[in-house]
C-alpha positions in Angstrom: 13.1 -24.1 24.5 11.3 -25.9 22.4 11.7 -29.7 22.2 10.0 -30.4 18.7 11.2 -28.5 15.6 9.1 -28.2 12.9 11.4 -28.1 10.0 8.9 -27.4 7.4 7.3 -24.2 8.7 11.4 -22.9 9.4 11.7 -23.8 5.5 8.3 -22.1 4.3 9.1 -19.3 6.5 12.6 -18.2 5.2 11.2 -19.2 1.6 8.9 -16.3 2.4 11.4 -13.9 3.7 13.8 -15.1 0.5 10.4 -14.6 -1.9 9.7 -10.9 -0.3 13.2 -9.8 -0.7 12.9 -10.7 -4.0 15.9 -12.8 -3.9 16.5 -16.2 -6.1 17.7 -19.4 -3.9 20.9 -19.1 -5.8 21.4 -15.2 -5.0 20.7 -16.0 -1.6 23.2 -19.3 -0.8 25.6 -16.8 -2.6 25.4 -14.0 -0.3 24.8 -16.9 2.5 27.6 -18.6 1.8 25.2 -21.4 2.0 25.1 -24.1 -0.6 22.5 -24.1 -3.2 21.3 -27.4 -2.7 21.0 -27.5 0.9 19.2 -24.1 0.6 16.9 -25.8 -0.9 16.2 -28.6 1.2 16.2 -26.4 4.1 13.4 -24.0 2.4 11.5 -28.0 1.4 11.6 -29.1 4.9 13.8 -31.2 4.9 16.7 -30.6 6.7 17.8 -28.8 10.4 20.2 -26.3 9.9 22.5 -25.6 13.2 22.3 -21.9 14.5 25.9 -21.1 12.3 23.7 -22.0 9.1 20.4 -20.0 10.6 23.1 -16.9 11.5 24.1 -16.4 8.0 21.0 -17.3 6.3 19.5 -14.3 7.9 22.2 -11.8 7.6 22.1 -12.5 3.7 18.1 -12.1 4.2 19.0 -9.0 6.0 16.3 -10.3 9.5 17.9 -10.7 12.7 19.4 -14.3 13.8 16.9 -14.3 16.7 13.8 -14.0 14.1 15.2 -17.2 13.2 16.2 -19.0 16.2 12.9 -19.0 17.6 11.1 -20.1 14.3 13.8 -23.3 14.4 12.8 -23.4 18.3 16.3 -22.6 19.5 15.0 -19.8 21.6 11.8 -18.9 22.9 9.8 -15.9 21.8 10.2 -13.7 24.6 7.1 -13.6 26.9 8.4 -10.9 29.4 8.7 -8.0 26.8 8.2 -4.9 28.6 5.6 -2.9 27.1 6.2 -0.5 23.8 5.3 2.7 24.7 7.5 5.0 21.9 7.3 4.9 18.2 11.1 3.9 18.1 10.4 0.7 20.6 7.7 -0.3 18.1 10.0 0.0 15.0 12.8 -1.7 17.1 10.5 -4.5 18.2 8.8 -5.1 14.7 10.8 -8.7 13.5 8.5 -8.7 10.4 11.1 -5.7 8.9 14.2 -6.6 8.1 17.3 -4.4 10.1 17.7 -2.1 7.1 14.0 -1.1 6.7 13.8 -1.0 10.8 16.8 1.6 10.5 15.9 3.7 7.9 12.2 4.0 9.6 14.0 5.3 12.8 16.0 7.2 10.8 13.0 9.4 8.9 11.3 9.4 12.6 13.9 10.7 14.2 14.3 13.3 11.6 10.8 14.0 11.9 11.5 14.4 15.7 14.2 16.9 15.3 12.4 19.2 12.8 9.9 19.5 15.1 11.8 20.3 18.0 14.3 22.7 16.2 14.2 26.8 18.3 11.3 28.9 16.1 9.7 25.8 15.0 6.2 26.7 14.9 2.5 25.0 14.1 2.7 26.6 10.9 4.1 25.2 7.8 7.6 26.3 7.0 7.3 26.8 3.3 7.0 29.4 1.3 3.8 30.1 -0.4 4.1 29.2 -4.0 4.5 32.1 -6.5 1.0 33.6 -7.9 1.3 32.7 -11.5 0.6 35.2 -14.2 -0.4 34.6 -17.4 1.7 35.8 -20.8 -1.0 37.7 -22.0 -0.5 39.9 -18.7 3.2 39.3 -18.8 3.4 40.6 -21.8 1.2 43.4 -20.8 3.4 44.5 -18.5 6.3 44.5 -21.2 4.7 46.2 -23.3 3.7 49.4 -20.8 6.8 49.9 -19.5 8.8 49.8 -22.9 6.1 52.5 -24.0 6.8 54.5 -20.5 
């Protein structure tokens, strides 16, 4: 663990996640459960919220907990990662997305996954050729032979 905490860069950086969601600092010590002014001075730098205050700040951010542990030094970045090797272990891995986004991602991909490994699924597109469009001067054309006929 880290012994020095750098309370500033913890502020600027859930300022940033707060900013990218698009979220006031009001919204957010709403759906934190946080106070508004102590939001604040967290985001200036200048206080240490405990890991209870880190928790809910990033479930209302919608990042995981450990995103912002190790940015408050409270746990290390993990060094022994095995290595990604699938799509989904990427998306999974990827802290910069919030949970949502990651699960919606792995969602589409692993729709993508089963359409393509569905029985008679073949290289070729699946949809239909669009219909040849005719013009109304044939259309009517053609109305106007076979009502003569």
């Amino acid at each position: 663990m880290s012994s020095t905490l750098d309370v500033s860069a913890l502020g600027s950086f859930i300022r940033e996640h707060r900013e990218n969601a698009e979220v006031s600092l009001r919204q957010l010590a709403k759906a934190s459960g946080v106070s508004n002014p102590y939001l604040s001075q967290v985001e200036r730098g200048l206080r240490n919220p405990s890991a209870e205050i880190l928790g809910q700040i990033a479930r209302a951010l919608r990042i995981s907990a450990e995103t912002l542990y190790v940015q408050a030094g409270l746990l290390e970045e993990k060094s022994d990662e095995p290595v990604i090797t699938t799509v989904a272990q990427a998306i999974a891995a990827d802290r910069s997305l919030t949970e949502r986004q990651r699960s919606v991602i792995s969602e589409i991909y692993a729709a993508f996954q089963a359409e393509n490994a569905a029985p008679n699924s073949s290289s070729a597109p699946t949809t239909k050729p669009a219909p040849k469009k005719t013009s109304k001067s044939s259309s009517a054309k053609r109305i106007t032979k076979s009502a003569s006929a």
